[in-house]
Steps between C-alpha positions, in 0.01 A plus 500: 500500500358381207517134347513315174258181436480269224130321487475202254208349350527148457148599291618727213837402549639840555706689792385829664716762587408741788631704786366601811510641859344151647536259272278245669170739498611537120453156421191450720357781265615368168324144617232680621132472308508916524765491282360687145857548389649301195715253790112338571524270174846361701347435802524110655 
């Protein structure tokens, strides 16, 4: 089962629209200081 997650950064004022298989790994990884992808700039 896959589910949908919205991520908002207070920061750049922007929401983040994503889906996933385990959504709470997902957002470990988007907060995560690994994280090269273009979500980093969002993080808290």
């Amino acid at each position: 089962m896959f589910y949908t997650y919205i991520l908002y950064s207070a920061k750049l004022d922007k929401f983040y629209i994503g889906f996933s298989q385990n959504p709470q790994n997902k957002v470990i990884q988007h907060n995560s200081d690994l994280n090269k992808k273009w979500t980093k700039r969002g993080q808290p």
